[in-house]
VEXDREN-2710 file (C-alpha; in Angstrom, 1 decimal):
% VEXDREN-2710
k/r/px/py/pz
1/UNK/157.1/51.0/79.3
2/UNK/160.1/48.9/79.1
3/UNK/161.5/49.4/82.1
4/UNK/158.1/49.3/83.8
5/UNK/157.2/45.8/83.1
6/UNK/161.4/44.8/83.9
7/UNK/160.6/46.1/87.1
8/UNK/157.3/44.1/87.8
9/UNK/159.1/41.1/86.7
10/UNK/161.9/41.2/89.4
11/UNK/159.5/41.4/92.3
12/UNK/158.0/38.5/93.9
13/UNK/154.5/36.9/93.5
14/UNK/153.4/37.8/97.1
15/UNK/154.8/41.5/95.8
16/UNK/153.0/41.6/92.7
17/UNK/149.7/40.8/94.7
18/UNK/149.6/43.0/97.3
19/UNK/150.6/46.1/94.8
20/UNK/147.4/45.0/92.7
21/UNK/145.5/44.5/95.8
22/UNK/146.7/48.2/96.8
23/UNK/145.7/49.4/93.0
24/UNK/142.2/47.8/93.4
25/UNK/141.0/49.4/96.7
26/UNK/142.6/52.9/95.3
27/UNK/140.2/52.2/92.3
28/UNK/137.4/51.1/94.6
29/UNK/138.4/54.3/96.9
30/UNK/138.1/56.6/93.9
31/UNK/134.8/55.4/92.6
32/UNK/132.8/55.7/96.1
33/UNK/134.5/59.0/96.4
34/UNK/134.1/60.4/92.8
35/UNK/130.8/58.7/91.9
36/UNK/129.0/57.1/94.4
37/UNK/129.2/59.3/97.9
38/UNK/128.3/62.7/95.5
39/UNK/125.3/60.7/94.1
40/UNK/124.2/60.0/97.5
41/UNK/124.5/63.4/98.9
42/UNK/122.4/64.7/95.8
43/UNK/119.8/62.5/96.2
44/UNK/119.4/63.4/99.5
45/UNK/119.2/67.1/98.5
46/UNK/116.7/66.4/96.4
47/UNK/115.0/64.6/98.5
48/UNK/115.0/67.3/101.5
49/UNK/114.0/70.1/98.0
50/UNK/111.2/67.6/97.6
51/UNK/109.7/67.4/101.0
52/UNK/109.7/71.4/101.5
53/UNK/108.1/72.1/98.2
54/UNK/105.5/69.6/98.8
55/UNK/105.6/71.8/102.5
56/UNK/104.8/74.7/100.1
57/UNK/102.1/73.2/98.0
58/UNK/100.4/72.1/100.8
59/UNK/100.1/76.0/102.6
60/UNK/99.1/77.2/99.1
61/UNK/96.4/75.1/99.2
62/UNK/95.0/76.1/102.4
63/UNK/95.6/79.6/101.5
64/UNK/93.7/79.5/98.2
65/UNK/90.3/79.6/99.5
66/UNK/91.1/82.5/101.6
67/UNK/92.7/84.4/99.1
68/UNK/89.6/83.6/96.8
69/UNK/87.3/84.7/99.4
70/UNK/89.3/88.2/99.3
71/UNK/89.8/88.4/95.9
72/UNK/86.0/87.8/95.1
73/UNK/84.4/90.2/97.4
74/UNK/82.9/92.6/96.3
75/UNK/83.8/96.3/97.7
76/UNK/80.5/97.5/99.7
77/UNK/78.3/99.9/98.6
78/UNK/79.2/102.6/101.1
79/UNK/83.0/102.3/101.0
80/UNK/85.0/104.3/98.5
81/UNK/88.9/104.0/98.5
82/UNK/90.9/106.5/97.7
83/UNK/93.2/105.8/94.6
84/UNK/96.3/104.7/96.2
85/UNK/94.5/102.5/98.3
86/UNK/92.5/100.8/95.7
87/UNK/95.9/100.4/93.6
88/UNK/97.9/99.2/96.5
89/UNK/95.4/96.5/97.7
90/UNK/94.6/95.2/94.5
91/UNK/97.7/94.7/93.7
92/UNK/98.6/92.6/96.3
93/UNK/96.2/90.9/95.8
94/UNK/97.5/90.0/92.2
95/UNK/101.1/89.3/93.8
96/UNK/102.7/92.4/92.8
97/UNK/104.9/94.3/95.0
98/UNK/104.9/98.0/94.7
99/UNK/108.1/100.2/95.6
100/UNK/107.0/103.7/94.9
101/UNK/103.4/105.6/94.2
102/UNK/103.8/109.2/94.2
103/UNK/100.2/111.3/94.2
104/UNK/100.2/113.9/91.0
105/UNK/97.3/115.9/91.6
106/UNK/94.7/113.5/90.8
107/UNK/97.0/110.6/89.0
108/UNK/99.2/108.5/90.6
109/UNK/102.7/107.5/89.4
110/UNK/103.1/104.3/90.0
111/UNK/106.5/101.8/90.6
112/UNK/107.1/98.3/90.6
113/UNK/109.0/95.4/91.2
114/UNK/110.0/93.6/87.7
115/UNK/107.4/91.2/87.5
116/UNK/105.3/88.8/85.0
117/UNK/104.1/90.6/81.9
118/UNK/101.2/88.5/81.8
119/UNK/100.4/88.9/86.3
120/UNK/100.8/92.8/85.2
121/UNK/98.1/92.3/81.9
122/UNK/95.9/90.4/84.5
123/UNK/96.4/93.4/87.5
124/UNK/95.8/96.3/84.9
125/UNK/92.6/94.7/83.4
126/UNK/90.9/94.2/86.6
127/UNK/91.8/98.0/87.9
128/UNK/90.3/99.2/84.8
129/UNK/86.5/97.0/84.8
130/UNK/86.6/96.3/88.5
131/UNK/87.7/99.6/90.3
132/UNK/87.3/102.3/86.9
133/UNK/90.9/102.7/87.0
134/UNK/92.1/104.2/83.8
135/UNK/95.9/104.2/82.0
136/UNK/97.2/107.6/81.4
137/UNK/100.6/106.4/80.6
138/UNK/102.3/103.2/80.5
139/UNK/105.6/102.4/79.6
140/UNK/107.8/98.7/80.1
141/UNK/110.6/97.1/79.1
142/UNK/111.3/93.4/79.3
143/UNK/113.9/92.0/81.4
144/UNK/117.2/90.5/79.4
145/UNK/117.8/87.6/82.1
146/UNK/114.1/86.3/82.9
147/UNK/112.0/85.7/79.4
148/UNK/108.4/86.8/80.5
149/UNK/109.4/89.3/83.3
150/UNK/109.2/93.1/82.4
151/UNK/110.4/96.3/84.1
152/UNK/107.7/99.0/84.2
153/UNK/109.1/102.2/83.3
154/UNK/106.4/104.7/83.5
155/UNK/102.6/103.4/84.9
156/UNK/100.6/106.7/85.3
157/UNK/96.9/106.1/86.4
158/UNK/93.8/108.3/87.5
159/UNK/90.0/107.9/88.3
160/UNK/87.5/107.2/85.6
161/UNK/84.7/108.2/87.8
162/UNK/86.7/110.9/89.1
163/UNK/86.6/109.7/93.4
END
């Protein structure tokens, strides 16, 4: 430290000045850099985030009375669905997306996406009083990474009324 401040002291005023001059636009450098020019950019991220999900919420909202309309109908009197249909429309109606059904006789195996335990509650309820869809089997297992989400392992389903 010593030899430090020796050295400053043998070079001249007009030295000395421009070397703190130098050290104060490195400082100023660093903090636009370091602080201010990532705030910026983040702000404007947020910004462009905001403007699309309000893009989002805005189609939702002209969607929902459609998808009301659709969910609310009623089926009429003289059409009758077959199973896979009935499971397959419903539940995208719900939001769920299923990967696999595979006809047994007269059940169906069904397989889905991992999805919200509660959406899936919701779908399974509504197959059973709206469409007389009844459980035979029904096995899940909740997803490690998203708290709410579940895995369904084994969804078996047949006919009440026997169509």
């Amino acid at each position: 430290m010593n030899e430090l401040k020796r050295r400053w002291l043998q070079i001249s005023p007009r030295e000395r000045r421009l070397v703190v001059g130098c050290g104060l636009l490195l400082i100023l450098w660093l903090c636009y850099y370091a602080l201010w020019l990532p705030w910026q950019q983040q702000t404007e991220q947020w910004q462009r985030t905001l403007a699309r999900e309000k893009g989002t919420v805005e189609w939702m909202l002209q969607q929902a009375p459609r998808l009301r309309e659709q969910g609310a109908r009623p089926m009429p009197q003289g059409e009758s669905l077959s199973l896979s249909a009935t499971v397959t429309r419903s539940a995208a109606v719900q939001g769920l997306n299923i990967t696999r059904l595979q006809p047994q006789g007269e059940r169906l195996a069904v397989t889905l996406e991992p999805s919200d335990f509660n959406l899936l509650m919701q779908w399974l309820t509504q197959l059973e009083q709206q469409y007389r869809v009844r459980i035979v089997a029904f096995e899940v297992a909740a997803q490690a990474n998203k708290p709410g989400w579940v895995m369904v392992n084994k969804l078996m389903l047949e006919r009440s009324d026997g169509r």
